[in-house]
Backbone bond lengths (Angstrom), bond angles and torsions (degrees), N, CA, C in turn:
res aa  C-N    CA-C-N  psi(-1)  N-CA   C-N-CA  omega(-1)  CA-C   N-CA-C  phi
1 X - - - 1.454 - - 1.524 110.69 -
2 X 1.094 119.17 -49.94 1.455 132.87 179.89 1.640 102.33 -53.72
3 X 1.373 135.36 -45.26 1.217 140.81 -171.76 1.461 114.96 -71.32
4 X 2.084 106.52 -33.10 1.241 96.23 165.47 1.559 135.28 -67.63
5 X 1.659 115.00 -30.12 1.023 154.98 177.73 1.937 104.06 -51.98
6 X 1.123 98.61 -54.11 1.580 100.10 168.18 1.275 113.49 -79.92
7 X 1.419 131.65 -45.84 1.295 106.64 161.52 1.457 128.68 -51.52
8 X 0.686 108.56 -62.00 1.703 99.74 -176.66 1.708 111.82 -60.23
9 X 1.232 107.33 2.47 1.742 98.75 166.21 1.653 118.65 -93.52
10 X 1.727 96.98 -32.84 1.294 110.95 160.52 1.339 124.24 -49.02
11 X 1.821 105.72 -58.12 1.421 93.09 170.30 1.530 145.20 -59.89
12 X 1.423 103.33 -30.21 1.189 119.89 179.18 2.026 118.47 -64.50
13 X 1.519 91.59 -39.28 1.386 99.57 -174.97 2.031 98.96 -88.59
14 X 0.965 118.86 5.30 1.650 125.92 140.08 0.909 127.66 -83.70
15 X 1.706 124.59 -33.87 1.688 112.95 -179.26 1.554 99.52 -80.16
16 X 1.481 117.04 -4.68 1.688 95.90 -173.29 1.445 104.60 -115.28
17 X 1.088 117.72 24.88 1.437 113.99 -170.48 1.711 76.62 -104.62
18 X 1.374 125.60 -68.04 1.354 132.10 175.66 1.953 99.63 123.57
19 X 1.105 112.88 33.96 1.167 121.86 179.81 2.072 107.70 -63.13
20 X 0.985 80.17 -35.41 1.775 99.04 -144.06 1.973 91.54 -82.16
21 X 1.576 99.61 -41.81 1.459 115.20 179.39 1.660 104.85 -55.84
22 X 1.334 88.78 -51.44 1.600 91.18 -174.91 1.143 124.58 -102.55
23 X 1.384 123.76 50.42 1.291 145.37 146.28 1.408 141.28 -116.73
24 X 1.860 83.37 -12.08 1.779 114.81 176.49 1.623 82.36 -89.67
25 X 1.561 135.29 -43.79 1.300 118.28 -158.39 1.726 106.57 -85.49
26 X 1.099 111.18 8.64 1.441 118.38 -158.34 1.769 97.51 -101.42
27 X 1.499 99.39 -10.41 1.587 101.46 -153.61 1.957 99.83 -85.45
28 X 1.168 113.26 -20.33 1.442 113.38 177.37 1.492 93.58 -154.39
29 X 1.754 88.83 153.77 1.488 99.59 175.76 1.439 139.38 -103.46
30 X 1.141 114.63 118.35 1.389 130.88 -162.44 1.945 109.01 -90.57
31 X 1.424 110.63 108.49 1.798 130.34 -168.54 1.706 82.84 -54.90
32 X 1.711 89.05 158.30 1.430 105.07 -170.75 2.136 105.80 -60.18
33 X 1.377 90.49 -45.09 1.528 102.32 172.47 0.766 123.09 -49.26
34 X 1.569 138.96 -47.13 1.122 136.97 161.88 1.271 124.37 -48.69
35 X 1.325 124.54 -46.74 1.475 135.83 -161.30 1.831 96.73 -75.45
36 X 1.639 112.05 -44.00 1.577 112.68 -179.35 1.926 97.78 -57.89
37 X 1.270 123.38 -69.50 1.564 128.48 177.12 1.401 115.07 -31.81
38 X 0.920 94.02 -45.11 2.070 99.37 176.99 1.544 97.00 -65.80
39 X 1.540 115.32 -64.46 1.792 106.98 -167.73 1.639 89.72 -55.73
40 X 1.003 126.58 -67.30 1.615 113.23 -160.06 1.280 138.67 -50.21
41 X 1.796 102.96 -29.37 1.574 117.56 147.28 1.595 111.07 -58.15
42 X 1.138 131.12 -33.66 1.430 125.21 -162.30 2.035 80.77 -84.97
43 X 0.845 145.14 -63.02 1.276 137.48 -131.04 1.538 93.56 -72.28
44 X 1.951 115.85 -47.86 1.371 111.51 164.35 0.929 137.86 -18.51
45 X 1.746 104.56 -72.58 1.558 120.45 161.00 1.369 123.78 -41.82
46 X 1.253 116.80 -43.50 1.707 113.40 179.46 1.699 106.79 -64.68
47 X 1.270 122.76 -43.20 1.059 139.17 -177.12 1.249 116.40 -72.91
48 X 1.104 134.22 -21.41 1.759 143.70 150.80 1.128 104.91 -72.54
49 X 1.560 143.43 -41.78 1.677 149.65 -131.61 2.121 70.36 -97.09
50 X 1.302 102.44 -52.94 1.773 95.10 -164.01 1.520 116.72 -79.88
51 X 1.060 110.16 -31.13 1.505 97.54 165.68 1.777 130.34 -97.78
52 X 1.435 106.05 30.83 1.318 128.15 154.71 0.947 137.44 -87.38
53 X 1.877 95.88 -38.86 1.695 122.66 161.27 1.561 108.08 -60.83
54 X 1.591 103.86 -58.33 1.734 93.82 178.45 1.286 125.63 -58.46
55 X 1.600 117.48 -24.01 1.850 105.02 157.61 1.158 123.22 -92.43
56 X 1.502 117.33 29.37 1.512 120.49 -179.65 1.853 79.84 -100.24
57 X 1.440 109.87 -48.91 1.861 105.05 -151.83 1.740 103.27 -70.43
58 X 1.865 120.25 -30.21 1.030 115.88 157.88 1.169 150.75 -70.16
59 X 1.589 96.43 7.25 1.905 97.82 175.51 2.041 81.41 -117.67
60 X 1.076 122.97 -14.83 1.356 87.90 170.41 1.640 116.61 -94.54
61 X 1.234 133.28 10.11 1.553 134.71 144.60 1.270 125.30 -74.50
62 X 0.903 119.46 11.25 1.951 129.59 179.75 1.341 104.62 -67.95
63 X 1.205 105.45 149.99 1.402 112.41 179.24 1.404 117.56 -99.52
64 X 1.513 117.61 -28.30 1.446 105.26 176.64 1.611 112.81 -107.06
């Protein structure tokens, strides 16, 4: 039990360091253009993901 317990602290304190990310991103190379298009699709998405939530929380405060 104890062994699982350290693993999963290990892992965790690897996925947030970003070691692991950036060694998968290290493995081929991605043009500057590409890499800006990807963040800007990602920022979209975050930015749709949150204001979907905010018309999810305003139709469940309705009054009728």
């Amino acid at each position: 039990m104890n062994f699982d317990k350290k693993l999963r602290q290990f892992r965790r304190k690897v996925s947030k360091s970003g070691v692991l990310q950036e060694a998968k991103d290290r493995m081929y190379y991605v043009k500057p253009t590409t890499r800006r298009r990807n963040a800007l699709n990602a920022a979209k998405r975050r930015e749709y993901q949150r204001r979907m939530e905010q018309q999810l929380m305003s139709r469940k405060n309705r009054l009728y």
